[in-house]
N, C-alpha and C positions, 0 to 999 in steps of 0.2 A: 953617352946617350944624349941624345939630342932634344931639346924642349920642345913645346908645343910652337907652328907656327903661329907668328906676328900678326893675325889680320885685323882687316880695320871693320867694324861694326856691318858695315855695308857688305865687303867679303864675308864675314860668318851668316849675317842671314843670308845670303845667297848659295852658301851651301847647306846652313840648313833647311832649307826649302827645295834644294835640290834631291836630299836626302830624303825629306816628306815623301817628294813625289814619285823617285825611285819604290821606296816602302807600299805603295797607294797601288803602283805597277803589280807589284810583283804581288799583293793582295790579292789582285785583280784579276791576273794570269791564273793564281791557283784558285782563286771560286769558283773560273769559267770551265778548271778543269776537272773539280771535284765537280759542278754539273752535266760535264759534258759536251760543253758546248766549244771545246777545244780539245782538239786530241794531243797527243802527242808528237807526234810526226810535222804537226801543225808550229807546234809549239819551237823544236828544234830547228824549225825552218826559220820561223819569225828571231829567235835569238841567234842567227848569222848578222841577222843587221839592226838588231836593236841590243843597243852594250848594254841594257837595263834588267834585259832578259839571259843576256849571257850570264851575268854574273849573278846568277839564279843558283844556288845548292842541289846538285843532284836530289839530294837524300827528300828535301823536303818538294821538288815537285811529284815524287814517286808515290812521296805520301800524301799528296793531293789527288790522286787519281784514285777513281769511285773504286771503290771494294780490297783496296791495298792499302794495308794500316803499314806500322810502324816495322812492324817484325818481317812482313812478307819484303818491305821496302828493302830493308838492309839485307834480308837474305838474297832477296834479286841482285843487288848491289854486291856483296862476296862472290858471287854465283857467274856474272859475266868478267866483274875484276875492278872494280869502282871501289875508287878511295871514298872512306866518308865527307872529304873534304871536298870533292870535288865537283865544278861548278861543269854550267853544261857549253860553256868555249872551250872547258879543257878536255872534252873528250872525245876518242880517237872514233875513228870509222868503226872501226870493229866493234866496239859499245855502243855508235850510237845504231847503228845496222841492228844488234841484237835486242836494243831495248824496246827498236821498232819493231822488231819481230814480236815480240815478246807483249806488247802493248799496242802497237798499231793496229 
C-alpha cells in the first residue's frame, strides 16, 4: 500500500483550498435546489461542464430537492436503477431522461 503523497506546504494548501471551495459549490448547488431556484434539468446541464458538480452524489442532490426526504430519495434511486454511490457524470441517458421525467 502506498503512503501518503510528498507535498510541499504550498501544494497541501492549494489543495486544501481547492477542497473548501469544491464543498462551498456543491453547498451552494443544493440550497439553490432545496429553494428552487434551480431545477434539475438545470442542474444536470451545468455538471457536463463543471467537474465540481459532476462529482456531486446522486443520492444527496435528490435529497436536496423540495418535498423529497431521504426514503422517497433512495426509493427513486432503486426504482429507475441508481447505485447509491453514484455521482451524476456517471449516469446513463436512460436515468438521467427519467429522473427528469420524474422531477423536471
Amino acid at each position: 500500500m502506498a503512503g501518503l503523497p510528498q507535498l510541499t506546504d504550498e501544494q497541501r494548501r492549494a489543495a486544501l483550498a481547492k477542497a473548501a471551495e469544491a464543498r462551498r459549490v456543491r453547498a451552494e448547488i443544493k440550497n439553490r435546489l432545496k429553494m428552487g431556484s434551480l431545477s434539475l434539468p438545470e442542474l444536470l446541464e451545468q455538471a457536463d461542464d463543471d467537474i465540481i458538480l459532476a462529482k456531486m452524489k446522486v443520492l444527496a442532490v435528490l435529497e436536496s430537492l423540495p418535498k423529497l426526504g431521504k426514503v422517497k430519495a433512495r426509493r427513486t434511486m432503486d426504482e429507475v436503477g441508481i447505485s447509491d454511490s453514484r455521482r451524476l457524470r456517471g449516469l446513463g441517458t436512460q436515468q438521467r431522461a427519467e429522473l427528469v421525467s420524474r422531477f423536471g
